[in-house]
N, C-alpha and C positions, 0 to 999 in steps of 0.2 A: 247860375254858375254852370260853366261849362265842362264836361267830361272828355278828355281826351282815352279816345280808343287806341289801344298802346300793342295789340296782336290780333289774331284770330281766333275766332270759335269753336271750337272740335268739328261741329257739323260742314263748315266750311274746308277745314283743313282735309276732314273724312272725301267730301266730293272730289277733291283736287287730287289727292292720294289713287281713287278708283278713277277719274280719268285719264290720270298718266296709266293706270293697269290697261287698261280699255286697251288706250293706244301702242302699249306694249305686246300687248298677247295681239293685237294685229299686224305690228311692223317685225320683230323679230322672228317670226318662222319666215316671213320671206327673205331679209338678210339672210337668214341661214340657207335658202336655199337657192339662193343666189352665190352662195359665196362656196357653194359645194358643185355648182355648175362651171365655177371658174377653175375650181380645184381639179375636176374631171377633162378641163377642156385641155389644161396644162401637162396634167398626167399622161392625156389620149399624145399628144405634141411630143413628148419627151418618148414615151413611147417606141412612135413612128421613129421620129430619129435614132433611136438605139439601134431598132430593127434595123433601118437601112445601113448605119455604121458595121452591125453584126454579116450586113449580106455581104460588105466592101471586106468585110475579118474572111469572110467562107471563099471569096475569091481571089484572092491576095494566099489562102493556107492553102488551095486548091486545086492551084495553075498548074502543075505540075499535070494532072491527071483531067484537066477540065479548063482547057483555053476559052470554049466560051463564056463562061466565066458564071455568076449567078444576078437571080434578078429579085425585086420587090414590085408588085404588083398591088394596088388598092381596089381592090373589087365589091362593090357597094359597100355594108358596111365590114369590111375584113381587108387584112392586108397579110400577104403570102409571102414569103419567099422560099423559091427553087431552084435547084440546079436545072442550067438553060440545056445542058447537053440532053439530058435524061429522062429531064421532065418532074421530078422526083422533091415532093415538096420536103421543104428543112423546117419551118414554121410558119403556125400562122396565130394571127389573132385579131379581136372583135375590136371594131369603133365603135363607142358609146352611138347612140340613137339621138342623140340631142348634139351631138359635135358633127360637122358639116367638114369636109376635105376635096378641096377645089385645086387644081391646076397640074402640074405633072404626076400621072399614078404610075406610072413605070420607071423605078429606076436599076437599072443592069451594070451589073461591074466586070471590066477583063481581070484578065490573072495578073495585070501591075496594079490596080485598086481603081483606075480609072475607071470615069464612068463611061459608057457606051453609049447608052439611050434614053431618050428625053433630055427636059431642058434644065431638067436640076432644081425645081422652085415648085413647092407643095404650100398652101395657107392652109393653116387648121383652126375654126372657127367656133367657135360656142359659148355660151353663157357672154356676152359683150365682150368677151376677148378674141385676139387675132393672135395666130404664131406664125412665120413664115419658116420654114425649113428648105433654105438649101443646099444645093452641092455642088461643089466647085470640081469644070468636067477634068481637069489634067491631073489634080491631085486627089480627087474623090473623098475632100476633105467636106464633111457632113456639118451644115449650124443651126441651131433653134432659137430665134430670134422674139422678145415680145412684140407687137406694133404696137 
């Protein structure tokens, strides 16, 4: 007579159980730390972009008293801005260590919001993500774009 095996054993079930653990306690700390690189790379992107909308707000409130207007500067990992006439820094702050900023680092605005100088087009890169951020030069209108 033949016996039909109709489930599993505990001991079998037990092995299957502790290899899905295995491979979970090795795949999820990197998802997590992957998905906190992408959080910081977007952060750092939004960031950059405020700051330079904020320099376009300080030259545009400012003209009055300061026609050459103000600038943002990316200088390794930091990014400035200061009034051009003076010298005289308004803020600054840190780029993550791990996010990469490639292509125009200066951007300067007169007293109508326009931009002056450079080409208007920053990438911010990190954790497998791209952001482009540019600026449009006649209206000095600021975008943060995903790729």
């Amino acid at each position: 007579m033949k016996t039909v095996r109709k489930g599993l054993t505990l001991i079998e079930l037990t092995i299957v159980v502790m290899i899905i653990g295995a491979l979970a306690f090795i795949a999820v700390p990197r998802l997590i730390m992957a998905t906190v690189a992408l959080g910081r790379t977007n952060t750092c992107a939004e960031r950059i972009a405020a700051a330079i909308r904020h320099c376009r707000t300080l030259a545009i409130s400012k003209a009055l008293n300061n026609q050459p207007g103000f600038e943002l500067d990316i200088i390794d990992a930091n990014y400035i801005i200061f009034n051009v006439r003076t010298g005289d820094v308004n803020e600054t702050g840190a780029i993550p260590a791990d996010v990469t900023c490639k292509g125009d680092t200066k951007f300067q605005f007169g007293p109508f919001g326009n931009r002056t100088v450079g080409t208007g087009t920053l990438t911010v890169s990190g954790g497998g993500k791209t952001y482009v951020i540019s600026v449009i030069t006649s209206t000095g209108m600021v975008q943060c774009t995903k790729q």
